[in-house]
N, C-alpha and C positions, 0 to 999 in steps of 0.2 A: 504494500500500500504506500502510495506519494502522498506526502505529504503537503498542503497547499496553505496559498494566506486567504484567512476567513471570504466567503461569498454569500452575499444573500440570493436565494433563491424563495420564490415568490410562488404559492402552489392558493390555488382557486379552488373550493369544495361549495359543493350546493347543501345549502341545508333546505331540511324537509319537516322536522318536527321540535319542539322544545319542552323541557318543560319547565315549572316553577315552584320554586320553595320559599315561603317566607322564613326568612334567617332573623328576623327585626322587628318585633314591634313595642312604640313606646305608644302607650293607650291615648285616645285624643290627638295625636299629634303626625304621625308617620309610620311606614312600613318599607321596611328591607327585601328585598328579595334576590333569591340565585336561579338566576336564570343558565342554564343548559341548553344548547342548542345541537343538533345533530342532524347527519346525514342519513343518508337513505339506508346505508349498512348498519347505521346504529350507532358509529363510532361518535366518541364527541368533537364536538369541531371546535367550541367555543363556550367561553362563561364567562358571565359579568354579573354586575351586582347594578340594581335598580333603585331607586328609593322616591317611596310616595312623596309627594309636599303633603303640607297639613289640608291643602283644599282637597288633593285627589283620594286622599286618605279617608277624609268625612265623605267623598263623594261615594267611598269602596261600600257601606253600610254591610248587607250579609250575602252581597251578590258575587259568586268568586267568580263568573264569569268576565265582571269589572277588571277582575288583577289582569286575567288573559289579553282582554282589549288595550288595557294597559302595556303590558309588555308588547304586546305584536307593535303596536303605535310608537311606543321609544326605541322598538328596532327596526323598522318599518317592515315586519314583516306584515303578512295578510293570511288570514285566519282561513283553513278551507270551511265552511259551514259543512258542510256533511261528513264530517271528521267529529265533530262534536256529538 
């Protein structure tokens, strides 16, 4: 094996599904979450953490399908309806 000086190489993956974990919540005020995101074969592609404002938080009330529109919206993914 050759040895070389560092290269970035730049690789493109489709993701297809995610999902969500709240990691965070302080009551009245906001919400953390770990979003996962993955491709087709299942692998993970990606993670990042999310966090309500105290508006989007009050606006979350006991609808969890809120957090989903939420995440898909701050990654701009788009949601399939007949998936749910």
């Amino acid at each position: 094996m050759s040895s070389i000086q560092p290269c970035v190489v730049t690789t493109t993956k489709t993701i297809v599904s995610f999902t969500v974990v709240c990691e965070n919540i302080t009551l009245f005020q906001s919400a953390t979450f770990r979003v996962d995101s993955f491709d087709a074969d299942g692998n993970m592609v990606n993670r990042q953490y999310l966090t309500m404002t105290n508006e989007q938080y009050l606006a979350w009330k006991n609808d969890d399908s809120y957090v989903l529109d939420f995440v898909a919206a701050s990654l701009g993914y788009t949601i399939n309806s007949s998936a749910l």
